[in-house]
Structure formats: structure tokens, C-alpha cells
MARNU-595268 format. One record per residue: x, y, z of N, C-alpha, C in turn; residue in one letter. Coordinates in steps of 0.1 Angstrom, whole numbers, plus 5000, padded with zeros to 4 digits. Layout:
! MARNU-595268
XYZXYZXYZA
...
END
This chain:
! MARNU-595268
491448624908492248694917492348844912X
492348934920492149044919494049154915X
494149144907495349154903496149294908X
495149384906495149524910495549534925X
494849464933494749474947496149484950X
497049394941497949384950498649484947X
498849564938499249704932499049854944X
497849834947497749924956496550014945X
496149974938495450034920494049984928X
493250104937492250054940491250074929X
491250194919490450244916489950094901X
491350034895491449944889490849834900X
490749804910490049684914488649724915X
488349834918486649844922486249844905X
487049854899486449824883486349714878X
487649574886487049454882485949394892X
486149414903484849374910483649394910X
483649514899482249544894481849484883X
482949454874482649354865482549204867X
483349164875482749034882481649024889X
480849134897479949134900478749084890X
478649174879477849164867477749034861X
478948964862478948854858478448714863X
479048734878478148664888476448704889X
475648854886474648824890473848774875X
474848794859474048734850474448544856X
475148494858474648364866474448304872X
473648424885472848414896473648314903X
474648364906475648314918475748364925X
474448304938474048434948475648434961X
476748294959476848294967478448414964X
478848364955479648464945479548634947X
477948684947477748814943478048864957X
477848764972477948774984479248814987X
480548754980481748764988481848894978X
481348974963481949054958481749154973X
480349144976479949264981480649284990X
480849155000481849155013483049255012X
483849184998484749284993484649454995X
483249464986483049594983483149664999X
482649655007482349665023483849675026X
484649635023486449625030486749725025X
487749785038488549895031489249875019X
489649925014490849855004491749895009X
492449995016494050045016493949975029X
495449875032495449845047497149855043X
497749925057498749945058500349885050X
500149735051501049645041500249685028X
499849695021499149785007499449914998X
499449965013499750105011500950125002X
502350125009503450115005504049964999X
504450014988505449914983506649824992X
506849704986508149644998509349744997X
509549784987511049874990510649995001X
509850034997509050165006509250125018X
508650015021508449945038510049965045X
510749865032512049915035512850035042X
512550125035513250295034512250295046X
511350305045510550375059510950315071X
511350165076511950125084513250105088X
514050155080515350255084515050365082X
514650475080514250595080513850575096X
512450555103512050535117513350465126X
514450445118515550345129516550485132X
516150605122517250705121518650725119X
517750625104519150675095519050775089X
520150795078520050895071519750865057X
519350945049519750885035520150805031X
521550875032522850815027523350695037X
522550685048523250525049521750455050X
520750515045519750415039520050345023X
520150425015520950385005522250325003X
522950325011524550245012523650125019X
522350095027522349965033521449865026X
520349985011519849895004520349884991X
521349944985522249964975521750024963X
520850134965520350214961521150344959X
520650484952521350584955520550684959X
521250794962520550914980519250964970X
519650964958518351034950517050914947X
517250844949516050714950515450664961X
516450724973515950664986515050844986X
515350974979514751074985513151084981X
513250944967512250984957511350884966X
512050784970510950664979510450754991X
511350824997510850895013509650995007X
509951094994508751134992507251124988X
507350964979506150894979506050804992X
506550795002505850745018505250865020X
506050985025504951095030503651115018X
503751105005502851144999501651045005X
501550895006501150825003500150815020X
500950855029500650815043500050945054X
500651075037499851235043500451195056X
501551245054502851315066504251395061X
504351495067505251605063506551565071X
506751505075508251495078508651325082X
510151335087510251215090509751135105X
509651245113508851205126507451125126X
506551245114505451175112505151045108X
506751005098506050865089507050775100X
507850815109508450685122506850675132X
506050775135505350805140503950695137X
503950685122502950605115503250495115X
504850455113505150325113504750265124X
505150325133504250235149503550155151X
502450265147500750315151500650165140X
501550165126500850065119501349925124X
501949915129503049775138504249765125X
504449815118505449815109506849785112X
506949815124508449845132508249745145X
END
């Protein structure tokens, strides 16, 4: 199992699948080297990936229009951790405001 994947650490997974790779083709496990490559062929970022579950969180009250501060009073968090989470969503989803990432949440079925 691909440990990384679930991290969101693509660069760390295409590094073990390349060594699994190697390892399947030193024991010509043609059927093995098949699903790496299927792998290799998949995106890796898919929207549940992207963001972390707290993230998913904050971003789904965030698109419900809240505020901060009653995002953090509803996950018991504080305003400076909910501002640090809203800023790694836009970093993450390349969007500049809050419109954009209610916008995205949509588009992803997130909401």
C-alpha cells in the first residue's frame, strides 16, 4: 500500500512506485508491472486528496458562510488556525478568495 498516497506526498509516491516497479520487473511480474503503470497513468491529486479532513472541514463552513470565528467556535479550534487552514485551501486549490474556494467546492461535489 502506497503510504504516501494518502498524504497527498505525490512526489513521495511516484518514488515508491518506481521502486516497486523495479522490483516487479526484476521478478517479471508482468501482471504487477501492469497495475504499477495503470497507477502511473492516474492522476494522483483527486479532490478528496487534495485537502486534508480538517481542511474539507473549514472549507465546508467557509462555502456555508461562515466566518472565522464561528468556524472555529464550531470546530473548536482557534481564528488563527482556522486562518492558517483557509490559507493552505487557497494555496492548495489556486484560489484567491473565499468565493473561489465555495466556488470549487461545488464544481468538486464537496458540498
Amino acid at each position: 500500500m502506497c503510504i504516501s498516497c494518502n498524504r497527498g506526498d505525490e512526489d513521495s509516491a511516484l518514488i515508491e512506485l518506481s521502486a516497486a516497479h523495479w522490483t516487479f520487473q526484476q521478478l517479471n511480474a508482468i501482471p504487477d508491472i501492469d497495475r504499477i503503470n495503470a497507477l502511473r497513468n492516474t492522476p494522483v491529486r483527486q479532490a478528496s486528496h487534495i485537502l486534508t479532513l480538517r481542511e474539507q472541514q473549514v472549507l465546508r463552513l467557509l462555502a456555508e458562510g461562515e466566518t472565522n470565528k464561528s468556524i472555529a467556535s464550531k470546530l473548536f479550534i482557534s481564528e488563527r488556525t482556522v486562518e492558517r487552514h483557509i490559507s493552505n485551501i487557497f494555496n492548495k486549490i489556486n484560489v484567491h478568495s473565499r468565493a473561489a474556494a465555495t466556488a470549487w467546492a461545488y464544481e468538486q461535489k464537496l458540498m
